[in-house]
KENU-164323 format. One line per 10 residues: for each residue x, y, z of C-alpha. Coordinates in nm, 4 decimals. Example, Ala and Ser with C-alpha at 12.3 -4.5 7.8 and 13.67 -1.06 7.14 Angstrom:
# KENU-164323
1.2300/-0.4500/0.7800 ~ 1.3670/-0.1060/0.7140
END
This chain:
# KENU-164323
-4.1882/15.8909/-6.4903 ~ -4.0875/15.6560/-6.2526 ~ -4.3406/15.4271/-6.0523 ~ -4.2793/15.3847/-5.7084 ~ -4.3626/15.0547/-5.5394 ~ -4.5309/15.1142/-5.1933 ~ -4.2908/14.9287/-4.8967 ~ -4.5930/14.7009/-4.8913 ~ -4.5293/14.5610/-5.1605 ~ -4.1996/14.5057/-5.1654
-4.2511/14.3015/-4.8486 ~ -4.5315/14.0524/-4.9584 ~ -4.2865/13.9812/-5.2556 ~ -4.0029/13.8951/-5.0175 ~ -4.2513/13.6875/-4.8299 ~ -4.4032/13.5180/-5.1484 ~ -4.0721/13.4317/-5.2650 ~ -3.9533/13.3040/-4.9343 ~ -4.2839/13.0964/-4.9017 ~ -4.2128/12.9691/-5.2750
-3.8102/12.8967/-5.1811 ~ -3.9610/12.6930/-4.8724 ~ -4.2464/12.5226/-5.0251 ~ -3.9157/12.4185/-5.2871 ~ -3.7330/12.3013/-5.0270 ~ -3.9957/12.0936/-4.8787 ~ -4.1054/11.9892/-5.2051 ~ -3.7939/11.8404/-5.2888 ~ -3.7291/11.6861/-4.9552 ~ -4.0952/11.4718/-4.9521
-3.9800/11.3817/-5.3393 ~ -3.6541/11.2417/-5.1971 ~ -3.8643/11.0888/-4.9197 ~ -4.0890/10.9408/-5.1923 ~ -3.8182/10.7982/-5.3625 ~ -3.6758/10.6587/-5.0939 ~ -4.0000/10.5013/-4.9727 ~ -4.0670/10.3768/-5.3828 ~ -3.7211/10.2077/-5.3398 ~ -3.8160/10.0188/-5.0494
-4.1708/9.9454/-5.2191 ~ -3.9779/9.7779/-5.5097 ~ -3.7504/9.5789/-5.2765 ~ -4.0582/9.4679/-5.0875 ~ -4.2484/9.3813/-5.4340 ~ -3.8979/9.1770/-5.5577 ~ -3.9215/8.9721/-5.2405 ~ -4.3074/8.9275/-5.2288 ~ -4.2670/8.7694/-5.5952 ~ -3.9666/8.5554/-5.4835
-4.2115/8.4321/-5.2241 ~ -4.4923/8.4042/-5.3946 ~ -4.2760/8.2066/-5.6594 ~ -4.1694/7.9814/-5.3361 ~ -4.5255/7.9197/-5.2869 ~ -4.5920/7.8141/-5.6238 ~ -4.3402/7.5621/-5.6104 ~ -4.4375/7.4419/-5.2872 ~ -4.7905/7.4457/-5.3923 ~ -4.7040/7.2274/-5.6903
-4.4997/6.9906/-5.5248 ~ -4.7401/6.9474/-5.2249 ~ -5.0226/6.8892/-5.5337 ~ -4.8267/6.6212/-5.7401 ~ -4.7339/6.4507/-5.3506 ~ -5.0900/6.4106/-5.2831 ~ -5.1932/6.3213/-5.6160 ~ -4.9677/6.0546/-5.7066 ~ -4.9648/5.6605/-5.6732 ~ -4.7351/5.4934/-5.3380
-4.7235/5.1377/-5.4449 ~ -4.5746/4.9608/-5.1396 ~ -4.5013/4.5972/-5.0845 ~ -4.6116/4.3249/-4.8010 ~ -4.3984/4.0145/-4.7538 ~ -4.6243/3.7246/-4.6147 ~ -4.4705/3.3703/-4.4987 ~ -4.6514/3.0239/-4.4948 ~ -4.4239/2.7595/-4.3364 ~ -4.5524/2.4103/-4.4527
-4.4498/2.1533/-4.2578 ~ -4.6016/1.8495/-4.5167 ~ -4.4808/1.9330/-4.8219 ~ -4.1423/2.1224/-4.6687 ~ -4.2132/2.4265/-4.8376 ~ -4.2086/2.8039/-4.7426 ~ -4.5092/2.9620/-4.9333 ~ -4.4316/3.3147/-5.0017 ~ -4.6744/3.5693/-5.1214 ~ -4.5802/3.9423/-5.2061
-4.8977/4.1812/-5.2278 ~ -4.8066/4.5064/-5.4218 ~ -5.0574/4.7821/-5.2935 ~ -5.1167/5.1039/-5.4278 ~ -5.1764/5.3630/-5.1737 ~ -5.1766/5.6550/-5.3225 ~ -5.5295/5.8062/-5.4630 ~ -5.4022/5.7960/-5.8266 ~ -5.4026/5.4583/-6.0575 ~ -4.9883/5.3556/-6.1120
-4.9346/5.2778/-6.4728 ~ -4.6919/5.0540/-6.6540 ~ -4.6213/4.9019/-6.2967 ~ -4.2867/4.6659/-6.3149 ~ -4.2419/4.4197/-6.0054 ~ -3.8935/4.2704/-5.9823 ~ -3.8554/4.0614/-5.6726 ~ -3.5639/3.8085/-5.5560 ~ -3.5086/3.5749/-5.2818 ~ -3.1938/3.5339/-5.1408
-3.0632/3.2715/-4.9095 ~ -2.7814/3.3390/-4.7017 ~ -2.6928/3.6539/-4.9776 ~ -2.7198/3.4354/-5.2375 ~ -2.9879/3.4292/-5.5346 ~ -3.1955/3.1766/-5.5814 ~ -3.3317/3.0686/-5.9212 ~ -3.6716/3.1472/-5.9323 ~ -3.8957/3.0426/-6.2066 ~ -4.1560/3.3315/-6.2742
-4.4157/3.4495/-6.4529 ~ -4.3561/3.6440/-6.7727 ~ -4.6161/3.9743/-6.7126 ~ -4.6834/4.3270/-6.8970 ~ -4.6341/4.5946/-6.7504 ~ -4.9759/4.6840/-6.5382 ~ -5.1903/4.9320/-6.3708 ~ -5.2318/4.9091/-6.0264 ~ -5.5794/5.0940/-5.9072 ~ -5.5493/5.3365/-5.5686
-5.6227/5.0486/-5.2686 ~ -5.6008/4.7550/-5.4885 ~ -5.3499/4.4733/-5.4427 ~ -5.1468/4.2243/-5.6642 ~ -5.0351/3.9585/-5.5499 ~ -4.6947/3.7639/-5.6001 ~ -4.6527/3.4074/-5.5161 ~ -4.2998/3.1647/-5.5313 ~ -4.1975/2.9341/-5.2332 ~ -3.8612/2.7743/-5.1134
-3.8975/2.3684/-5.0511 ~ -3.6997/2.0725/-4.9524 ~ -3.2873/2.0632/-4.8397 ~ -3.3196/2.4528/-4.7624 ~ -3.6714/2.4680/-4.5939 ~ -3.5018/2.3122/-4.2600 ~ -3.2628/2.5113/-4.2127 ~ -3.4400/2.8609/-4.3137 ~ -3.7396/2.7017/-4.0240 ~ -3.4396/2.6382/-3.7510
-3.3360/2.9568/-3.7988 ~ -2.9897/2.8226/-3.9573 ~ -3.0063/2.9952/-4.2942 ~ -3.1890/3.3720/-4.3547 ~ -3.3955/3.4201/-4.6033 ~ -3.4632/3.7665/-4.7758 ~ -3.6535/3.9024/-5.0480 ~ -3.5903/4.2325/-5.1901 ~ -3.8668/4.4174/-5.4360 ~ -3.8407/4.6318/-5.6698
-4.1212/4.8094/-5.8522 ~ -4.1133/5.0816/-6.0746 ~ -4.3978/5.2854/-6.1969 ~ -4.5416/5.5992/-6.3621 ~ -4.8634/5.8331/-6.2259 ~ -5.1218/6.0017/-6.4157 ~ -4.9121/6.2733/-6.5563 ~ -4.5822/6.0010/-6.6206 ~ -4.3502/6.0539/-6.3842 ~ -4.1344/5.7473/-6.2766
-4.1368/5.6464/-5.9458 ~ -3.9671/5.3371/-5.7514 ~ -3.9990/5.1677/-5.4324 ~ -3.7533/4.9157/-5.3093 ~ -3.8102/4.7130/-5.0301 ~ -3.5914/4.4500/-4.8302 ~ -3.7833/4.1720/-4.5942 ~ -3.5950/3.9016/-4.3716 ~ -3.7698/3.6008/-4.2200 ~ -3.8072/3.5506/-3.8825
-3.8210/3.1597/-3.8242 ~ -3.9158/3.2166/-3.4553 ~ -4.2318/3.3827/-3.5147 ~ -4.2929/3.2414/-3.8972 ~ -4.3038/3.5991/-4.0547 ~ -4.1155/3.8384/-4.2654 ~ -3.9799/4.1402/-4.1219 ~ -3.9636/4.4519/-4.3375 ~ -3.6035/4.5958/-4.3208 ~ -3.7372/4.9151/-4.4792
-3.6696/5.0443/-4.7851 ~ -3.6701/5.3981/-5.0310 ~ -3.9931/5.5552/-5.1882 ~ -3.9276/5.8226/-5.4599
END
């Protein structure tokens, strides 16, 4: 015997199966939205960590810029007129907040571009405290002393000082100063930090 399935029924199947064809459809169309959308997320997340490794670089560099020595030089002139001599002192400064270690000071004076034989001090290398100051000292007397003071001949000194900070980087400074005979001081020329 044959069962007969009331028109009823037959309908709600049709309509289940068309609800379970749509809710497919939709299905799949908020899982290709999803994707979509988890693509994006994973472009976004690939930039945020190429930013955030920007900022860890930047971060780093703007720690070891404050954290580090700047030792930095300042000519000063003495004509004296007695003995004929041009005192010169050089004060190294640190002015970073960090000590500079195994600091080297090479200095020169030139007259007219030339070098002039300068007898100095053998030193060690030295550490140079945050605000303190060493001091340099030479001086320039007798047949060139008039005409560096009339303004004849220029005098220069260049310096150059090497160091290290805390964690041992190298650093340098080099600085250039001319005398001004009119007003008895040097006058930086300006120079490199690194």
């Amino acid at each position: 015997m044959k069962l007969k399935i009331p028109d009823f029924f037959k309908d709600a199947i049709k309509l289940s199966n068309a609800i379970i064809a749509f809710a497919t459809v939709v299905n799949a169309l908020v899982a290709y939205f999803m994707w979509g959308t988890a693509q994006d997320s994973v472009k976004l997340t690939q930039e945020s960590l190429k930013l955030t490794g920007k900022s860890i670089i930047l971060t780093e560099d703007i720690f070891k810029a404050s954290h580090r020595p700047f030792v930095g030089g300042l000519a000063r002139v003495k004509a004296d007129n007695v003995e004929k001599c041009i005192i010169i002192n050089i004060d190294c400064k640190n002015y970073g907040n960090v000590p500079a270690k195994k600091m080297e000071v090479n200095w020169e004076i030139t007259i007219n571009g030339n070098l002039q034989p300068m007898t100095k001090i053998p030193d060690e290398p030295a550490i140079l405290f945050p605000a303190s100051t060493h001091t340099f000292a030479g001086q320039v007397c007798e047949n060139m002393f008039s005409l560096i003071t009339d303004g004849s001949s220029i005098l220069e000194i260049t310096l150059d000082i090497e160091y290290e900070g805390v964690s041992n980087e190298k650093y340098h400074t080099f600085q250039k100063f001319r005398y001004n005979h009119l007003v008895d001081r040097f006058m930086d020329m300006g120079g490199t930090w690194d």
